[in-house]
BAKOLDO-918098 format. One record per atom (N, C-alpha, C): residue in one letter; x, y, z. Coordinates in steps of 0.02 Angstrom, whole numbers, padded with zeros to 5 digits, always signed. Layout:
N
AXYZ/...
% end
This chain:
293
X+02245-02411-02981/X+02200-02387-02928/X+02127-02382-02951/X+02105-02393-03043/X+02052-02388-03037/X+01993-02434-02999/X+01981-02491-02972/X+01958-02535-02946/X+01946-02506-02895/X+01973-02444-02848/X+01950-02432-02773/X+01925-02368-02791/X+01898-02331-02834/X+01872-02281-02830/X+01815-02266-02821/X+01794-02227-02802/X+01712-02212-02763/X+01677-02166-02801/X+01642-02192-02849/X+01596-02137-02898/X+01525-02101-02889/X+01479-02167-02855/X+01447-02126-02802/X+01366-02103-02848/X+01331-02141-02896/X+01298-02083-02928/X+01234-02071-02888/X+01200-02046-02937/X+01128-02025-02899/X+01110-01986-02954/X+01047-02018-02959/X+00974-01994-02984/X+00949-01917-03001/X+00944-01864-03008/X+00882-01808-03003/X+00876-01785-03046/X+00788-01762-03034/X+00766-01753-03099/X+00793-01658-03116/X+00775-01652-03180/X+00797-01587-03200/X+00773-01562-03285/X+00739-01493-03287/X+00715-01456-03325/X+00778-01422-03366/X+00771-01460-03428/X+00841-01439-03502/X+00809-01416-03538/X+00796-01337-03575/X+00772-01325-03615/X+00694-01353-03624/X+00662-01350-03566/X+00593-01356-03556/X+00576-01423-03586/X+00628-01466-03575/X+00613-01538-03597/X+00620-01578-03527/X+00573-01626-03495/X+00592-01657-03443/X+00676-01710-03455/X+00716-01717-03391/X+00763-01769-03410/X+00791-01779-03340/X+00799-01852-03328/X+00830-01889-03261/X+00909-01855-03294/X+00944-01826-03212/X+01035-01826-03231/X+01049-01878-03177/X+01109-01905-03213/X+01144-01951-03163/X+01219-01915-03145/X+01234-01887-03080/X+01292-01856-03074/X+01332-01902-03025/X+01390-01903-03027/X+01445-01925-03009/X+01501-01918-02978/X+01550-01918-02914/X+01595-01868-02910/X+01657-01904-02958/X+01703-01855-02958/X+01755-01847-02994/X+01809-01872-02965/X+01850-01928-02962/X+01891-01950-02913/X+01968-01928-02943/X+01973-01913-03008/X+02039-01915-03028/X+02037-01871-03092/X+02092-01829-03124/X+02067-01809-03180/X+02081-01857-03253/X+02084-01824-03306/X+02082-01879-03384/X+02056-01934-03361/X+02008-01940-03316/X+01956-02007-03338/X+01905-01989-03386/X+01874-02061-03410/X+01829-02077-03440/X+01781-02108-03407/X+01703-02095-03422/X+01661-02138-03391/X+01601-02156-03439/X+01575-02237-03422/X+01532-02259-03466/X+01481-02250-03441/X+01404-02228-03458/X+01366-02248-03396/X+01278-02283-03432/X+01295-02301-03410/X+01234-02377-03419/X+01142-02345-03391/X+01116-02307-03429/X+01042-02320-03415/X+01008-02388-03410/X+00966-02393-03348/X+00937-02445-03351/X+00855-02441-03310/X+00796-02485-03332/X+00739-02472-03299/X+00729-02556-03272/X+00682-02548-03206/X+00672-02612-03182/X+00600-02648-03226/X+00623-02705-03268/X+00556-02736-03299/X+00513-02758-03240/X+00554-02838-03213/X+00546-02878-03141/X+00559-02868-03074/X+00565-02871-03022/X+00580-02878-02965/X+00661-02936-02994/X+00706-02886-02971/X+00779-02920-03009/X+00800-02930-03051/X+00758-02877-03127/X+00794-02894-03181/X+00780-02827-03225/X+00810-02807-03241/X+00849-02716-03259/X+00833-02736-03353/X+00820-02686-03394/X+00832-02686-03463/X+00884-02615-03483/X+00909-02636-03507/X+00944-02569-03532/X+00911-02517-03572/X+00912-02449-03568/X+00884-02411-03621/X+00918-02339-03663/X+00988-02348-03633/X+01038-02269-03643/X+01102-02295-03627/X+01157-02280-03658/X+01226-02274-03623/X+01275-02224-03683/X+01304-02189-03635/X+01339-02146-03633/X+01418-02153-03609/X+01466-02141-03648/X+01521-02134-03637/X+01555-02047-03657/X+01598-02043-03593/X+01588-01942-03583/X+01633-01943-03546/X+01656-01863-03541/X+01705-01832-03477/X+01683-01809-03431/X+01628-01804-03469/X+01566-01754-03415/X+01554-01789-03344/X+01562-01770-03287/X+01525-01800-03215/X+01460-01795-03204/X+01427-01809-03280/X+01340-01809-03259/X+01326-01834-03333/X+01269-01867-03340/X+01237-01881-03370/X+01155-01882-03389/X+01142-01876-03448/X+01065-01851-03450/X+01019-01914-03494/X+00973-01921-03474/X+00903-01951-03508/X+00855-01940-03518/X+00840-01907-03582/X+00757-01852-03579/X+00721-01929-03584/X+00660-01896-03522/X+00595-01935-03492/X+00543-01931-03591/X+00535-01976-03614/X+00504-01967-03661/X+00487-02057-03664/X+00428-02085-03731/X+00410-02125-03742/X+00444-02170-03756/X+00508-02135-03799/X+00528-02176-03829/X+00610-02207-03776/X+00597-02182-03728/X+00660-02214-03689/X+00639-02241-03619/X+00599-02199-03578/X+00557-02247-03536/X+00468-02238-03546/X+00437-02281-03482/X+00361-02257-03461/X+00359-02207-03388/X+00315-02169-03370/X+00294-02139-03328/X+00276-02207-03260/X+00311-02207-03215/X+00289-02277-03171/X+00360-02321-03181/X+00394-02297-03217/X+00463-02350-03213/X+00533-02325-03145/X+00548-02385-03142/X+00600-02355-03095/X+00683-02375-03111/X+00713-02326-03114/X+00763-02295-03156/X+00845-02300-03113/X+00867-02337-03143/X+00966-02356-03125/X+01012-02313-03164/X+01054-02300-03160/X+01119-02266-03171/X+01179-02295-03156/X+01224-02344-03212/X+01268-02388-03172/X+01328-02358-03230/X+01380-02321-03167/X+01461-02298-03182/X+01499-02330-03211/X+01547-02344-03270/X+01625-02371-03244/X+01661-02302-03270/X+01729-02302-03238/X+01781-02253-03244/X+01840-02282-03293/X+01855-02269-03339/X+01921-02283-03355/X+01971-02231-03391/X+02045-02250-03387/X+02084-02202-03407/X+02094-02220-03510/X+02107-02159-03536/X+02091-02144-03622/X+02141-02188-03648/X+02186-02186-03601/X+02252-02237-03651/X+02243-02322-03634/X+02197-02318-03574/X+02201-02385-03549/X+02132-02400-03550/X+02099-02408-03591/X+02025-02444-03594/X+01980-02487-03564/X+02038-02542-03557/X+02015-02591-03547/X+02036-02598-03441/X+02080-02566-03435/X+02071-02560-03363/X+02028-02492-03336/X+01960-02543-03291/X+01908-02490-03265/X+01899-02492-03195/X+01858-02457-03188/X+01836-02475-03107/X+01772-02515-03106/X+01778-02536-03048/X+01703-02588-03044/X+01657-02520-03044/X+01601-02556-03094/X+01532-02524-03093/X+01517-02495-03031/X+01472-02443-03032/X+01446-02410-02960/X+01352-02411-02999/X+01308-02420-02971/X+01249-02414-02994/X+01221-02381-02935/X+01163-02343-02953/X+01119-02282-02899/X+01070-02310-02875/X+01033-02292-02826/X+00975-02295-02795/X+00919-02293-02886/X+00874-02336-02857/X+00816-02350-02912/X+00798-02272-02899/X+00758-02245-02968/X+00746-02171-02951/X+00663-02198-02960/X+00604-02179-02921/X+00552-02191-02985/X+00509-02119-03004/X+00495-02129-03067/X+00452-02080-03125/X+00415-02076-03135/X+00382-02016-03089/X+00315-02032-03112/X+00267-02004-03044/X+00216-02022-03038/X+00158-01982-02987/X+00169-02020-02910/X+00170-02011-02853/X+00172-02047-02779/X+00137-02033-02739/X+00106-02072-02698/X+00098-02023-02632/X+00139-02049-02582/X+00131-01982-02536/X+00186-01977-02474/X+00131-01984-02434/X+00139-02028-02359/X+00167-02099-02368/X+00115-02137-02411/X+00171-02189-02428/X+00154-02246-02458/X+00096-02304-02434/X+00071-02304-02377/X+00034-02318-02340/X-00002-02286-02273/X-00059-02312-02249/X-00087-02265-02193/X-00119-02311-02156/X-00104-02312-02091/X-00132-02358-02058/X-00180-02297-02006/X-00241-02301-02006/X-00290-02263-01976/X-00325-02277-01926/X-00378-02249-01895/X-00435-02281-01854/X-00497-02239-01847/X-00546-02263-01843/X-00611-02242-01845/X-00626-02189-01789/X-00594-02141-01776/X-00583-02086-01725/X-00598-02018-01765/X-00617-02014-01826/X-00637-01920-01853/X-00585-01916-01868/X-00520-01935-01861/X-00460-01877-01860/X-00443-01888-01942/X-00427-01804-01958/X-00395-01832-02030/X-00317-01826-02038/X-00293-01853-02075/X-00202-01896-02070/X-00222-01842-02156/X-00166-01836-02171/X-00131-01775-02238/X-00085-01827-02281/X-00116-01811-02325/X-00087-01872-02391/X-00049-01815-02440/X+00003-01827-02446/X+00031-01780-02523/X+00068-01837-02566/X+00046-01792-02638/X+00030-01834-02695/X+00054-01780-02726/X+00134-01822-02787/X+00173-01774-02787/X+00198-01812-02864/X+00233-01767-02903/X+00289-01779-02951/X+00340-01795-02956/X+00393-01845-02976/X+00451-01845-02958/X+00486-01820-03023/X+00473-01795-03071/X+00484-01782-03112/X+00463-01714-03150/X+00490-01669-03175/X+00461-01592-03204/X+00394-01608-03260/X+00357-01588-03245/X+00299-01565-03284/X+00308-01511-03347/X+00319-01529-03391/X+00322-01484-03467/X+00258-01456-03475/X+00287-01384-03513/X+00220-01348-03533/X+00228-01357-03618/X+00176-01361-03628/X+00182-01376-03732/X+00158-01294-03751/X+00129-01259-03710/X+00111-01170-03750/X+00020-01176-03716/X-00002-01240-03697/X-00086-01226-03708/X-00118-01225-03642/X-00148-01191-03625/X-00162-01146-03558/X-00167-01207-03513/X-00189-01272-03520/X-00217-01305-03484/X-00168-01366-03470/X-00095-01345-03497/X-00054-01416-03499/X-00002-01397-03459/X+00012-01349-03418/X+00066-01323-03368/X+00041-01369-03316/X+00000-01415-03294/X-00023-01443-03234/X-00049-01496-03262/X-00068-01530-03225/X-00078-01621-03218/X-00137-01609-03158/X-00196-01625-03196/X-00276-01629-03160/X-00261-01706-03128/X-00275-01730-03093/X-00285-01809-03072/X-00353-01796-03022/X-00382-01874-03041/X-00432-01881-03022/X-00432-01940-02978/X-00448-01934-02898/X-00444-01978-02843/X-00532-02007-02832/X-00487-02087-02820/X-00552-02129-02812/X-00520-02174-02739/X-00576-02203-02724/X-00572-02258-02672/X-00598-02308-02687/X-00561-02376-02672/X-00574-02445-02691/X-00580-02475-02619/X-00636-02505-02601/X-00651-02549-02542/X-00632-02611-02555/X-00562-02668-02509/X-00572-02735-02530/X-00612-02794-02483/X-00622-02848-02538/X-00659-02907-02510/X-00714-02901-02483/X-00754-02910-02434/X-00800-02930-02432/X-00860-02854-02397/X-00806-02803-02404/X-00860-02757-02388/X-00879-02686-02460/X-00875-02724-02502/X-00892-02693-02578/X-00967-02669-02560/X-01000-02703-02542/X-01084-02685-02523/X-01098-02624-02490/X-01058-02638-02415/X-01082-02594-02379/X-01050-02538-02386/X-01036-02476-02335/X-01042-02411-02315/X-00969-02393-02352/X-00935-02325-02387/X-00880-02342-02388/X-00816-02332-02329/X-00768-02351-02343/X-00724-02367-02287/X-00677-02299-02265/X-00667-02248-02301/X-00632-02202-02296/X-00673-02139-02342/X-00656-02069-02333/X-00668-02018-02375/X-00604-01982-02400/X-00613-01925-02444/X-00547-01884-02451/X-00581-01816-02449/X-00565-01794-02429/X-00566-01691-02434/X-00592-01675-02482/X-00545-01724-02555/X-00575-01690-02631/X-00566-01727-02660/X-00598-01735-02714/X-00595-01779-02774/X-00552-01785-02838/X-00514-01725-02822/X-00481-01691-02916/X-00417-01657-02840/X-00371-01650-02894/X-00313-01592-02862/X-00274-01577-02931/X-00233-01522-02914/X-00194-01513-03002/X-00106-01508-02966/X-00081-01539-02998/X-00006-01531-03000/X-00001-01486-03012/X+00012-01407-02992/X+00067-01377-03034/X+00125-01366-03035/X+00176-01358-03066/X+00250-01352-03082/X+00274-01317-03057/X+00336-01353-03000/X+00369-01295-02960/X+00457-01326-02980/X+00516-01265-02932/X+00563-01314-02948/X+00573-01364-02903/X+00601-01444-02951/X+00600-01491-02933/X+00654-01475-02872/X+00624-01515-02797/X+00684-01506-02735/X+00661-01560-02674/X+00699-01584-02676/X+00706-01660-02626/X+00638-01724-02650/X+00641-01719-02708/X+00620-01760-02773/X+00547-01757-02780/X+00543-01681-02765/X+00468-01667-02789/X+00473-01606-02846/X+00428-01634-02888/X+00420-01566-02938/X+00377-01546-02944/X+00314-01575-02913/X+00242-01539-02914/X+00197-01583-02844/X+00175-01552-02811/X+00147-01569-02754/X+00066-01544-02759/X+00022-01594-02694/X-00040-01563-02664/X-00057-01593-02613/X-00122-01566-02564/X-00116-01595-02516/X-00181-01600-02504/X-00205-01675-02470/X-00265-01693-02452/X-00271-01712-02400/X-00340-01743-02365/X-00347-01789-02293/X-00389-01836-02319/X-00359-01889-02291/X-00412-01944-02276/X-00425-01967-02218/X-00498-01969-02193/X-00519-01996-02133/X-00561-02083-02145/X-00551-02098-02115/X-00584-02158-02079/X-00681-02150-02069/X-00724-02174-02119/X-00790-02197-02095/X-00799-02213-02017/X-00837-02188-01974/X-00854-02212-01926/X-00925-02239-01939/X-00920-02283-01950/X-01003-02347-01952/X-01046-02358-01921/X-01016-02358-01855/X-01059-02381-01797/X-01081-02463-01797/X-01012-02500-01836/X-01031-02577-01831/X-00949-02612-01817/X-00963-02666-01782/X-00903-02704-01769/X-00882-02759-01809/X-00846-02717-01871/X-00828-02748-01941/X-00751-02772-01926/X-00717-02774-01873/X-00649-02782-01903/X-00607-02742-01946/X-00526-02731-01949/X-00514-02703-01963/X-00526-02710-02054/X-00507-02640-02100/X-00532-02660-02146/X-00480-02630-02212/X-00484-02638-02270/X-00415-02619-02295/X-00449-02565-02370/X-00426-02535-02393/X-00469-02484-02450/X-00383-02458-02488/X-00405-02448-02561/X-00347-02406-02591/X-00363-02358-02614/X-00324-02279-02605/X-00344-02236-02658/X-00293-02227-02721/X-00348-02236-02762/X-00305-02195-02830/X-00300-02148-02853/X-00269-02135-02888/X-00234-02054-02939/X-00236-02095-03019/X-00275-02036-03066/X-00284-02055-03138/X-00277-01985-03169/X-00219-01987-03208/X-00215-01894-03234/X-00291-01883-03281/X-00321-01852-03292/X-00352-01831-03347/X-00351-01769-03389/X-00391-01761-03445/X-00376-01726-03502/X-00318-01693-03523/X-00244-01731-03494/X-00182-01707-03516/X-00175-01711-03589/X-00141-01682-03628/X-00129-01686-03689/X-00074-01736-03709/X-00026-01743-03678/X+00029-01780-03666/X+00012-01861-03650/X+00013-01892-03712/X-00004-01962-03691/X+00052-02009-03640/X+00108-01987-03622/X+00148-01981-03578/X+00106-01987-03505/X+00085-01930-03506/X+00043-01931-03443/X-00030-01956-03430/X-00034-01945-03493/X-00142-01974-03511/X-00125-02063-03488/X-00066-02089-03487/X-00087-02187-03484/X-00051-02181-03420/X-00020-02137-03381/X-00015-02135-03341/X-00051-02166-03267/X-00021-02222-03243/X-00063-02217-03156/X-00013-02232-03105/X-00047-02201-03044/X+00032-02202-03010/X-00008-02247-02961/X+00052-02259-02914/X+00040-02322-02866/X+00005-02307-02822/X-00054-02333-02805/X-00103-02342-02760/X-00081-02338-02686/X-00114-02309-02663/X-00080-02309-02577/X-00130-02338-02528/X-00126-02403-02485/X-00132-02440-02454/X-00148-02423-02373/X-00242-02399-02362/X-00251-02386-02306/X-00286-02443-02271/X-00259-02458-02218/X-00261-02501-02177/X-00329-02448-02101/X-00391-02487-02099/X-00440-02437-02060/X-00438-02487-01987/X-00438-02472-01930/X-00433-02504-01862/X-00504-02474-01854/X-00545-02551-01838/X-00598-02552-01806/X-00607-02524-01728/X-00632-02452-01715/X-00664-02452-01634/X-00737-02474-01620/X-00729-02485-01555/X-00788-02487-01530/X-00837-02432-01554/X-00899-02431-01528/X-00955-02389-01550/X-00973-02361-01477/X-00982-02299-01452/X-01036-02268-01404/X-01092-02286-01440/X-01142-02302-01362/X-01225-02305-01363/X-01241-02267-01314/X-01288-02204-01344/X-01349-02187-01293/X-01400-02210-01280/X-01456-02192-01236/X-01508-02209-01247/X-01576-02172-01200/X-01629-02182-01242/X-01698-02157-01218/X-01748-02194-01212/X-01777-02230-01181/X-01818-02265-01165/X-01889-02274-01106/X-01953-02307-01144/X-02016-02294-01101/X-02022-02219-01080/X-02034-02223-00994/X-02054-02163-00966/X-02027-02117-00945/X-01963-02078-00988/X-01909-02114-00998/X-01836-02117-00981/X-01806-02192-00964/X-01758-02195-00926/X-01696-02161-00993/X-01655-02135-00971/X-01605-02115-01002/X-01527-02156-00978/X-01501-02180-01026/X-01420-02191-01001/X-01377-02160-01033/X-01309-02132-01021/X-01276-02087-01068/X-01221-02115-01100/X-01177-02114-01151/X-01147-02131-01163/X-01080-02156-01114/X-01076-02141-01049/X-01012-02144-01005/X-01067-02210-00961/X-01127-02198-00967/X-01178-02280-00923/X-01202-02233-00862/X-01203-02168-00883/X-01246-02135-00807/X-01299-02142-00825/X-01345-02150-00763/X-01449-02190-00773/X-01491-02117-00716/X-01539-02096-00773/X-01557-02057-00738/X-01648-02070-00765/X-01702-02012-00752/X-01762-02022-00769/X-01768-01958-00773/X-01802-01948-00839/X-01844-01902-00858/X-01915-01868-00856/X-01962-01874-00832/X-02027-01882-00850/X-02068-01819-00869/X-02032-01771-00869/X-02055-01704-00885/X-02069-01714-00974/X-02138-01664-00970/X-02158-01660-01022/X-02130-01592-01070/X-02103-01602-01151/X-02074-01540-01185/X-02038-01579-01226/X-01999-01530-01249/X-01935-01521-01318/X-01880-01499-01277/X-01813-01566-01276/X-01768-01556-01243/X-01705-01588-01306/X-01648-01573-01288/X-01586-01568-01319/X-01558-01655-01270/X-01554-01698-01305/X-01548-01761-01299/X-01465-01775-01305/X-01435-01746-01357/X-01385-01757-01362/X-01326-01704-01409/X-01268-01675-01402/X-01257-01622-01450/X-01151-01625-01439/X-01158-01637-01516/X-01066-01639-01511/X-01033-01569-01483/X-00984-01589-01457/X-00939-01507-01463/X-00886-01497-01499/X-00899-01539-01572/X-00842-01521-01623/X-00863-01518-01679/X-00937-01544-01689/X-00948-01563-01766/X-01029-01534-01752/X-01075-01518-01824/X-01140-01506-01810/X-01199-01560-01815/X-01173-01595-01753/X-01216-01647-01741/X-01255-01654-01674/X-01324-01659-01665/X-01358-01632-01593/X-01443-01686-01623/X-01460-01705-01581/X-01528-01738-01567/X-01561-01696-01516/X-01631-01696-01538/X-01688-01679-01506/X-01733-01723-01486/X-01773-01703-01418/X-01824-01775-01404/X-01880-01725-01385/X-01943-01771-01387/X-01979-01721-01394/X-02034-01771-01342/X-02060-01744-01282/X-02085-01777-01233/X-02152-01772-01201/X-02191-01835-01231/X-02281-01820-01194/X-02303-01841-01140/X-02366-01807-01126/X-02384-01837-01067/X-02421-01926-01112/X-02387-01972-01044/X-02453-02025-01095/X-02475-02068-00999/X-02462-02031-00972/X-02484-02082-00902/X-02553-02053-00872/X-02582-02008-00916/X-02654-01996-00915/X-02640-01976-00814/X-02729-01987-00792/X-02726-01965-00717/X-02696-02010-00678/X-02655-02052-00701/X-02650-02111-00666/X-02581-02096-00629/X-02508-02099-00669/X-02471-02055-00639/X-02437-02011-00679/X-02379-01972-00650/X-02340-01890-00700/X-02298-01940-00745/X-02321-01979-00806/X-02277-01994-00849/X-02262-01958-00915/X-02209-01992-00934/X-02217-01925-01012/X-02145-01990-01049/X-02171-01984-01117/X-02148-02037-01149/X-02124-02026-01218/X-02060-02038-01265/X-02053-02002-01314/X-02091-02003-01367/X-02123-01937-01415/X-02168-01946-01462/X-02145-01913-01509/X-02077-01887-01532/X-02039-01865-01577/X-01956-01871-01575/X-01933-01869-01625/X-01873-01866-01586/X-01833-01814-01680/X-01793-01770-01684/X-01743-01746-01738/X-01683-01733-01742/X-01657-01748-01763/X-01563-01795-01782/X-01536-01751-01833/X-01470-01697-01819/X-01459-01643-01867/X-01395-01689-01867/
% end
């Protein structure tokens, strides 16, 4: 019967004696089995290296996260066989787990946006426990966020912002494969130009960790995709005609300091500032200042 048994593993991470380590647990289908179990990390797209194996009674298995067995950024297999002590050589077919990966993420993996103000919430997280070594400043993981503009708009304006520049991991318990979380926004540049849509990455780079583990550390870039809108135009013009952003046409000609234009969400408002210039001839008045908060 060993050939139909269902072993089932899976991945999670877990804090042993304040040492990080992936367990691979298993269910138990029968008792006096034996099980082999095969660590493995993905080099290629389809091709696995081995780095641990274990033969045990135990229904779990462990791999302390260290240098010398994987990197931070690898993504991590667990492959079963079962067999009985007197009979060796009859096993069950291998069972292998979901790839685990190790190391820094953000949730989601991509962001498709648009040039509307709104900000969308990025979390940028651990999949793995964060060790403390004793020194005040190594219980957390500082990372430092950048933005990369691609192709052909490196020049101009940039394409996205973030809330903040720095965030710190700190160490919580690891649960539904986070072990240290934070949370940011990124919004969308509004330009005021009809660029097409446009594509930008942000990164995560740990710094001054002590742990060269984490110091060569970089985690995978997350892929925002920005949707070009249109632009509103106002306008003020000559003596002077006004159009509003919705295309209503009206005339002004009064002379003063008037409120031209003013958001109702953000602190943004224009002033115009209005002379006489039609002398005795007729009541004109024409703009001769204008201030943009």
């Amino acid at each position: 019967k060993l050939p139909s048994l269902v072993l089932q593993p899976v991945i999670t991470p877990e804090l042993v004696q304040g040492r990080a380590h992936l367990k691979c647990t298993y269910s138990s289908p029968g008792r006096g089995l034996h099980y082999t179990v095969l660590w493995s990390r993905l080099v290629t797209p389809g091709r696995q290296e081995q780095i641990q194996q274990d033969t045990t009674l135990q229904t779990c298995s462990y791999l302390e996260i260290s240098s010398g067995h994987l990197q931070l950024g690898d993504t991590v297999f667990c492959t079963v066989t079962a067999f009985l002590r007197d009979t060796p050589e009859q096993r069950s077919f291998p069972e292998q787990s979901k790839g685990f990966y190790a190391g820094i993420k953000f949730l989601p993996e991509s962001l498709h946006i648009a040039e509307d103000g709104k900000e969308h919430v990025l979390t940028i997280l651990s999949t793995v426990p964060i060790t403390c070594s004793g020194h005040n400043d190594s219980c957390k993981i500082t990372l430092q966020l950048s933005t990369e503009d691609l192709g052909d708009q490196l020049l101009g304006p940039p394409n996205i912002v973030l809330s903040t520049c720095q965030v710190d991991l700190v160490p919580a318990p690891c649960s539904e494969g986070s072990c240290a979380a934070a949370v940011l926004t990124v919004t969308a540049v509004t330009d005021f130009t009809q660029d097409g849509n446009r594509v930008s990455h942000i990164k995560a780079k740990p710094v001054g960790h002590r742990d060269v583990l984490w110091r060569t550390h970089t985690s995978k870039d997350v892929k925002v995709t920005v949707r070009d809108l249109p632009t509103g135009n106002c306008y003020s013009f000559t003596d002077p005609h006004i159009i509003t952003f919705d295309g209503w046409r009206y005339d002004n000609y009064k002379i003063g300091t008037f409120l031209l234009c003013q958001s109702t969400s953000r602190a943004f408002e224009v002033h115009v500032r209005q002379w006489d210039c039609g002398g005795h001839h007729s009541a004109t008045a024409c703009n001769c200042g204008v201030a943009a908060r």
